[in-house]
PLY file of the C-alpha trace (Angstrom):
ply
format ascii 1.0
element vertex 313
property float x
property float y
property float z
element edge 312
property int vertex1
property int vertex2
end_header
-47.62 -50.34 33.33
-48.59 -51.01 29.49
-46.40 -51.16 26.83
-47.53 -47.79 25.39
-46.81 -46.06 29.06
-43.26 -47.69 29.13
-42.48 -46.18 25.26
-43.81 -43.26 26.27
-41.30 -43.28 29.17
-38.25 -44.62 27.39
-38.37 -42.68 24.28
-37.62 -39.31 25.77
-34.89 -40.70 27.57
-33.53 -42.37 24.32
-33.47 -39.08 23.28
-31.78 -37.19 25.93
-29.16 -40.00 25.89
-28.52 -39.78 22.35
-28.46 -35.29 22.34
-26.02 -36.27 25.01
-23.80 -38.60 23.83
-23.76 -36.18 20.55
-22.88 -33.73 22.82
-19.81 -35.26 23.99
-18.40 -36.11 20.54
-18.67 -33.24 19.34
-16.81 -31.81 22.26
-14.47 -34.57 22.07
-14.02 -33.27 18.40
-13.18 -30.14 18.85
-10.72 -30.74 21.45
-9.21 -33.40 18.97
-9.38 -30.93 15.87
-8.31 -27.59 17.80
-4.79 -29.62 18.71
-3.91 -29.37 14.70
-5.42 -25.74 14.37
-3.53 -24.58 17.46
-0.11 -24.27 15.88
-1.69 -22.31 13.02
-3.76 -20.00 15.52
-0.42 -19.34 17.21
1.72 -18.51 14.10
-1.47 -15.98 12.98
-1.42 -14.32 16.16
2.28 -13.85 16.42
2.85 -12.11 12.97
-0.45 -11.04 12.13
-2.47 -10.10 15.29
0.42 -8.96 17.27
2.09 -6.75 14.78
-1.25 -5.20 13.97
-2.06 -3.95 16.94
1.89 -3.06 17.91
1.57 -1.20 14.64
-1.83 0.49 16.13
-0.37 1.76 19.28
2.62 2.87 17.92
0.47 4.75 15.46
-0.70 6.81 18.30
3.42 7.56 19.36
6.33 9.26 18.06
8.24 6.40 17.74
11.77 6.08 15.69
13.94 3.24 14.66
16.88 4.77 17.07
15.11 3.76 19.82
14.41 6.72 21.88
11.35 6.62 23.94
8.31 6.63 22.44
5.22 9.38 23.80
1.93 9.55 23.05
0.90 12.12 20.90
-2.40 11.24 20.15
-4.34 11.95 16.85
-0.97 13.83 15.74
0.15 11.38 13.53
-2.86 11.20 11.71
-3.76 14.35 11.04
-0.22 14.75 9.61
-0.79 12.08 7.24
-4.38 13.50 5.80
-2.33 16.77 5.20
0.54 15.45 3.49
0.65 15.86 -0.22
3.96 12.74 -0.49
1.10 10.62 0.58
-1.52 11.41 -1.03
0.79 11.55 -4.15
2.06 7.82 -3.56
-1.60 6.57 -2.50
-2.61 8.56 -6.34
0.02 6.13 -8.09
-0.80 3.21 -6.37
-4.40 3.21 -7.97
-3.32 4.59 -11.04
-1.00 1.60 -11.14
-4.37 -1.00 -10.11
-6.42 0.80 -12.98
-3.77 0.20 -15.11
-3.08 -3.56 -14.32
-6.05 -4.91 -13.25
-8.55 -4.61 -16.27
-5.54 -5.91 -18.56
-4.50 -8.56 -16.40
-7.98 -9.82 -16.19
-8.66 -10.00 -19.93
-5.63 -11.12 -20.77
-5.42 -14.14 -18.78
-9.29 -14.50 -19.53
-8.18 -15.06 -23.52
-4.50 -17.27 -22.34
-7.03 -19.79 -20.54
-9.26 -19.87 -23.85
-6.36 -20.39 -25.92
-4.35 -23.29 -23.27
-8.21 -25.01 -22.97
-9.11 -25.25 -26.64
-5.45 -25.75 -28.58
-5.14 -29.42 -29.03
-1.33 -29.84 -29.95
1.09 -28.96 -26.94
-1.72 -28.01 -24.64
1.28 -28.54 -21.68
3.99 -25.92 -22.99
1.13 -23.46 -23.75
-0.05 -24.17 -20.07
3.99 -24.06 -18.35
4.73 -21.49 -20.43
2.05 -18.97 -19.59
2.20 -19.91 -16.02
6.25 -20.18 -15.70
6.92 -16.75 -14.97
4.97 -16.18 -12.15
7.46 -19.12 -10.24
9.75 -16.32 -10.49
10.98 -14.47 -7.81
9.90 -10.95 -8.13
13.64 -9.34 -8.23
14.64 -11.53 -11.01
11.78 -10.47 -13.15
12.16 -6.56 -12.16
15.86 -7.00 -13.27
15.18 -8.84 -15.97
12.42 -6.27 -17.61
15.05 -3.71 -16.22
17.84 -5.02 -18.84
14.91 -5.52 -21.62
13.90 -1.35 -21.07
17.20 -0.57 -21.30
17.34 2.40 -23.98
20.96 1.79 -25.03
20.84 -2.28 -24.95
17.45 -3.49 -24.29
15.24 -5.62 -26.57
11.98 -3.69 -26.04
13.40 -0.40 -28.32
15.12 -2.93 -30.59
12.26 -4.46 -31.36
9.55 -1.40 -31.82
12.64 0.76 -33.64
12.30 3.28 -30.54
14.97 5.17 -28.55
12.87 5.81 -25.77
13.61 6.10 -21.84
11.59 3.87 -20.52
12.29 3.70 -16.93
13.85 7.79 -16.76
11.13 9.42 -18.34
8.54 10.40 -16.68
5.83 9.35 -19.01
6.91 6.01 -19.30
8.29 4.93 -15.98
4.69 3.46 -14.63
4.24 1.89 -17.97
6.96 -0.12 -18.14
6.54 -1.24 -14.20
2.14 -2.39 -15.59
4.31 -4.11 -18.23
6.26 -5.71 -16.16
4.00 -6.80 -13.36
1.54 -8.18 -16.25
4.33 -10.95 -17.66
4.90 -11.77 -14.18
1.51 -11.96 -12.68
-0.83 -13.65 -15.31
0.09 -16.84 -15.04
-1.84 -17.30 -11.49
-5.23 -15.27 -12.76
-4.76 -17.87 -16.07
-4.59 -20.66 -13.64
-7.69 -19.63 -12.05
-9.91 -19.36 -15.58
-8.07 -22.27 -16.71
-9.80 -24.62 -13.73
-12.57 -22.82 -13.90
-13.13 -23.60 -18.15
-12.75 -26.91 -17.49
-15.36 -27.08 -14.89
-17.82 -25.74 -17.28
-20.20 -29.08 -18.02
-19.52 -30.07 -22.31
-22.95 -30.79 -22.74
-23.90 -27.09 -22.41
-21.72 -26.24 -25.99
-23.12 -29.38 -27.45
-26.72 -28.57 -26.78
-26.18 -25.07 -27.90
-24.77 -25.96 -31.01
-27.35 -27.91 -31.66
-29.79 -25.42 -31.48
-26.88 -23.85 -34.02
-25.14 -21.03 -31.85
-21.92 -20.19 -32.57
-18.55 -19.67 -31.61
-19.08 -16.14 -30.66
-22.66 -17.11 -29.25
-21.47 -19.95 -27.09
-18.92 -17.14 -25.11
-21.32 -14.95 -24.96
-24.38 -16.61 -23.65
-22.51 -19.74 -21.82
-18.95 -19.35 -21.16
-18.81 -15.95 -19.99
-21.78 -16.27 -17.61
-20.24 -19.30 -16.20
-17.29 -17.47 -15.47
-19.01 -14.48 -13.38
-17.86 -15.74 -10.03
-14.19 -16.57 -11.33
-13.88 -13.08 -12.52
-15.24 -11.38 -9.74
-12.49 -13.33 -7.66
-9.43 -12.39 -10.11
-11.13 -8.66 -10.41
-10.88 -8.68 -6.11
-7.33 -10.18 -5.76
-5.81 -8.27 -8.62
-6.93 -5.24 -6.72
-5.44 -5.96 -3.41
-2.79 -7.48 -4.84
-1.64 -4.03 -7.32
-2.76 -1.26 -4.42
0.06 -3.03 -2.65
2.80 -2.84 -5.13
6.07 -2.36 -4.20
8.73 -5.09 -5.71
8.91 -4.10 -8.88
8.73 -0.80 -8.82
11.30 -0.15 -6.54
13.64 -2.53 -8.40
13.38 -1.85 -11.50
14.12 2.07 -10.19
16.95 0.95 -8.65
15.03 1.50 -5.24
14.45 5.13 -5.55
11.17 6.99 -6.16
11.10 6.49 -10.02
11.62 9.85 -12.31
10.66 13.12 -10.61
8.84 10.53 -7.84
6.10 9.15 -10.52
6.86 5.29 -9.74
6.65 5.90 -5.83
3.76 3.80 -4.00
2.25 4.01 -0.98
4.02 1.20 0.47
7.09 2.20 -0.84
6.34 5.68 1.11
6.01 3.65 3.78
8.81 2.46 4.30
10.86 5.44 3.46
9.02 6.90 6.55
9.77 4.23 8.75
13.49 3.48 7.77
14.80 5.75 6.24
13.41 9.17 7.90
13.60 6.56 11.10
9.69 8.01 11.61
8.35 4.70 13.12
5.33 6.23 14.85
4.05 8.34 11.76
5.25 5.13 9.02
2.31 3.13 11.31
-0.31 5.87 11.34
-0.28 5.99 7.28
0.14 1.93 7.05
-3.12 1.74 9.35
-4.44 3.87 7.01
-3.86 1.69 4.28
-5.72 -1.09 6.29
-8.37 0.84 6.20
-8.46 1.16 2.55
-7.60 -2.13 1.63
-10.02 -3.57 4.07
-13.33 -1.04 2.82
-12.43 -2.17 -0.83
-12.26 -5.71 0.04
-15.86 -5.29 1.93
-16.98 -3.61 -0.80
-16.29 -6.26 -2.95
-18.02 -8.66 -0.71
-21.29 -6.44 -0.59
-21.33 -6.19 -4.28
-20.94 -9.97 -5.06
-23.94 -10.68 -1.40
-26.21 -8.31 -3.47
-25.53 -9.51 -7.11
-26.16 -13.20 -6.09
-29.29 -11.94 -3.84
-30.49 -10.54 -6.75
-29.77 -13.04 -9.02
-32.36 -15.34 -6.68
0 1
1 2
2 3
3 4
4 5
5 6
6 7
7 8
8 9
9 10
10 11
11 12
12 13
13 14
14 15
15 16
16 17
17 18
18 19
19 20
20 21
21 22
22 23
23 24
24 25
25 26
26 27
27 28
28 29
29 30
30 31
31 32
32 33
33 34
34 35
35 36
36 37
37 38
38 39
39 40
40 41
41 42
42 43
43 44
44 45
45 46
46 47
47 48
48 49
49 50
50 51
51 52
52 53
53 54
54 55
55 56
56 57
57 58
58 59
59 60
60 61
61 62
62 63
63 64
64 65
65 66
66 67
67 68
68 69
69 70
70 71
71 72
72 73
73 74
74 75
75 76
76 77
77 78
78 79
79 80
80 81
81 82
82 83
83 84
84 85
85 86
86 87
87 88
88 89
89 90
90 91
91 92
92 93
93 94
94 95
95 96
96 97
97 98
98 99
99 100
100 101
101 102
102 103
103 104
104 105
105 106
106 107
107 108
108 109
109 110
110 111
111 112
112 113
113 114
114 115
115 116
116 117
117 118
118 119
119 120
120 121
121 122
122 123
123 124
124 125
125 126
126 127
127 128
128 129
129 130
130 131
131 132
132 133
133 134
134 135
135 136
136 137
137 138
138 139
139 140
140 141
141 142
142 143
143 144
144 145
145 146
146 147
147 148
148 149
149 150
150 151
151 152
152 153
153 154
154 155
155 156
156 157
157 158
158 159
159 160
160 161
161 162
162 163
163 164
164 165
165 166
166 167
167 168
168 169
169 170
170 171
171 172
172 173
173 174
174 175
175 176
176 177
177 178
178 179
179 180
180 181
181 182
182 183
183 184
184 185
185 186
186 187
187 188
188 189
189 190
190 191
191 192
192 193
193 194
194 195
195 196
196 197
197 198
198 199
199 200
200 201
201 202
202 203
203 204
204 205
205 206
206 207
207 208
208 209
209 210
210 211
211 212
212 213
213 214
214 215
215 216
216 217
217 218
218 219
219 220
220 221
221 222
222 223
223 224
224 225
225 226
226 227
227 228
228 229
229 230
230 231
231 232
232 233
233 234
234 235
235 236
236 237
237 238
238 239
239 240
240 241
241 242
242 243
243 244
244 245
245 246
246 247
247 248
248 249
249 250
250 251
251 252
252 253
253 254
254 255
255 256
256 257
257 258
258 259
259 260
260 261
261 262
262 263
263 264
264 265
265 266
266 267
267 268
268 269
269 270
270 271
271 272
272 273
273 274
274 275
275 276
276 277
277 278
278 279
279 280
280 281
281 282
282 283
283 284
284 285
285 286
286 287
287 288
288 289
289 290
290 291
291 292
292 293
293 294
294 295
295 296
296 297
297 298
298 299
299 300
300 301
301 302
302 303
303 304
304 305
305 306
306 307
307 308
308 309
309 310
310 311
311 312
């Protein structure tokens, strides 16, 4: 046999040796890796995927919390909650609340993260200050914008010269709950710009004002394209995030409904539903509902940002 026969020979069986032994690492691998994302997997499944679909079939059931037996009743449940005006009334608030927060939230954590990234003298306290509140737990800052709306003692009416009701009038219950949520919340969407300023590359600025743009040009033309993606991530979380309010609102009402109902959510309804009109089987039907909201609007969002970077190509 020649030399080039016997290459010819052993080089295919190189190669089947080496797809092979690749083979078995990566199995190896995987059998290593899936030992440390086992315990995760196991945690998800147990109060994620098993609730969810406990939730489902009770859905589908005229469950209660005194624990009669369940039966099915099908479809009932559902059809119920498409004809009741409580929830399309709390679903109504819940996006008038996320119209409400998340356009201000965005901006105004958008211009904090300007002001932390450019100030040059005590850029640390600007930073821990605008982030500190959202450490807090969300009771402490419900009560603590509870005492500040006070009409009688609060600082909000000292302050403006107002006598108004902010948290028994109608008109101004929601308001003071966006409020609220906004000195809480900021600090993580501020975080997120923040990072995301600093990852913008200097030289970009220093060509452009050498080619003498300013201030306003440089935002306009560098900073807030660079912060597209950022914003479309704050815009998405924000939303799911505020259609699922509930904290707040229910404690800075004192956990009822808010003034003739206008601070009751969804999830709040919920709940209600569930525990305190002991309907477990319809309180499942309406949160599977909400699923199905909050999961169309969060693959909405993901079709919008697949076809804005498509086109973008």
């Amino acid at each position: 046999m020649t030399t080039a026969s016997a290459e010819t020979v052993v080089r295919p069986a190189r190669a089947r040796t080496a797809a092979a032994t690749a083979t078995v690492r990566r199995g190896q691998g995987f059998q290593h890796g899936g030992w440390f994302v086992a315990p995760f997997l196991l945690l998800f499944a147990l109060f994620v995927i098993w609730p969810l679909l406990r939730g489902l079939w009770l859905s589908f059931t005229d469950a209660n919390i005194s624990g009669d037996a369940a039966h099915f009743v099908g479809l009932d449940n559902y059809r119920e909650a498409l004809d009741d005006p409580l929830m399309w009334e709390a679903l109504g608030h819940s996006a008038w609340f996320t119209l409400l927060v998340v356009p201000c939230i965005t901006v105004l954590a958008l211009l904090l993260a300007m002001l932390a990234h450019h100030i040059e003298r005590g850029k640390w306290l600007w930073r821990l200050c605008f982030f500190l509140p959202f450490l807090l737990p969300s009771t402490v800052a419900a009560n603590l914008w509870q005492w500040l709306f006070n009409p009688g003692t609060g600082m909000v009416n000292h302050v403006l010269g107002l006598e108004t009701a902010w948290l028994t009038d109608k008109s101004y219950a929601m308001l003071a709950v966006v409020v609220c949520t906004l000195w809480w919340t900021v600090g993580f969407s501020f975080l997120l710009y923040l990072a995301a300023l600093q990852g913008i590359p200097a030289h970009l600025y220093e060509a452009a004002k050498l080619d003498g743009a300013g201030a306003w040009h440089r935002m306009l033309h560098i900073t807030l394209p660079m912060l597209r993606s950022i914003t479309g991530l704050v815009v998405a979380l924000q939303i799911l995030a505020s259609l699922q309010v509930f904290d707040q609102a229910v404690v800075m009402q004192d956990f009822g409904p808010g003034p003739e109902e206008s601070t009751r959510t969804f999830v709040q309804y919920t709940l209600e539903q569930g525990f305190t009109s002991y309907r477990v089987g319809y309180a499942s039907a309406i949160s599977i509902i909400f699923f199905v909201l909050i999961a169309a609007v969060a693959l909405a969002r993901m079709w919008l940002l697949r076809n804005r970077e498509e086109g973008g190509r």
